[in-house]
N, C-alpha and C positions, 0 to 999 in steps of 0.2 A: 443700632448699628446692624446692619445684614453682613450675613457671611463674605461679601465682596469689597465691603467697605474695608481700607485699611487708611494709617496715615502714612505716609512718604515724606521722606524728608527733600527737598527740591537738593538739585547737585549744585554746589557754588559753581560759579563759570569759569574756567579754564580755556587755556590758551588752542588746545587741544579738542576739548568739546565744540567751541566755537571753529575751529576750521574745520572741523568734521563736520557742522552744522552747514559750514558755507559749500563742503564736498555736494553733500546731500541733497541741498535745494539747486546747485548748480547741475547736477547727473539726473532730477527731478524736472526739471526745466529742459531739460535737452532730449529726456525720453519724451517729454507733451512736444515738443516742435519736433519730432522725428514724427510723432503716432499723428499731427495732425497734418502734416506735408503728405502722410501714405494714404489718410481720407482725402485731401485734394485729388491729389492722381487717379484714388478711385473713382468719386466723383466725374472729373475731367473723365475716364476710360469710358464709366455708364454715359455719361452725357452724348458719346461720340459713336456710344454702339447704338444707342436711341437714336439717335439722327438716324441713321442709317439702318434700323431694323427693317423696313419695309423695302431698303433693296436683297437682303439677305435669301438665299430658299430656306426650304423648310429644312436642308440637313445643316445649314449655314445659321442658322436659330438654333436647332439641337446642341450642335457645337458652343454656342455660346454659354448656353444653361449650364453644359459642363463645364467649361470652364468658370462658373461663377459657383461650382458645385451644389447646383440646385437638383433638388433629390423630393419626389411625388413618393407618397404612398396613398393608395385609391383602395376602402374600404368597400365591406358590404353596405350597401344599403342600409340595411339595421343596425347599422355599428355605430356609435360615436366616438370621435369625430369621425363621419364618412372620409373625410380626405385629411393628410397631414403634406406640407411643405416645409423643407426644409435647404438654408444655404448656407455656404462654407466657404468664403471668400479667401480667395489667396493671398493672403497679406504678404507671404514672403517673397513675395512674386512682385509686390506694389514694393515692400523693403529693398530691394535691389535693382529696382529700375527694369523688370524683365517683364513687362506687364505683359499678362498672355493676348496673344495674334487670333481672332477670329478673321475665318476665312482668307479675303488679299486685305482685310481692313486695316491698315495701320493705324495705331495711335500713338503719337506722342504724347508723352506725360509731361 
């Protein structure tokens, strides 16, 4: 027996534990279809900035990176990693239907 082994005794089932159990997997269930409805939208938002990067300028692409808060750091040459990227997607943004506006592009989610 290692130090984390122990024995437990299982709880008899109560009337109580069991609706708590159906609270849980029902509030469990609602955060997975909320968190995968906010990946569709974002999906759908890339999918409709792609179509349309090549009509964008270059300050109209800038603007997008930020808003997807993508963030360059550019190294010495002898450094490793010479370059790091990183992004920071606004979920709360996809959470509340206010998907951020590049440029005149509108997108419906």
């Amino acid at each position: 027996m290692t130090g984390l082994d122990c024995a437990v005794e299982p709880l008899a089932p109560s009337p109580e534990g069991e609706a708590l159990a159906r609270r849980t997997e029902a509030m469990l269930r609602r955060v997975h279809d909320e968190n995968l409805e906010r990946l569709q939208d974002l999906e759908t938002w890339c999918r409709t900035i792609a179509d349309r990067l090549a009509e964008l300028s270059y300050a109209e692409q800038r603007q997008t990176l930020v808003t997807l808060g993508v963030q360059a750091t550019v190294n010495c040459a002898d450094h490793e990693p010479q370059y790091e990227v990183t992004v920071s997607i606004p979920l709360e943004s996809i959470a509340s239907n206010n998907m951020p506006k590049v440029a005149n592009l509108v997108v419906d989610a």
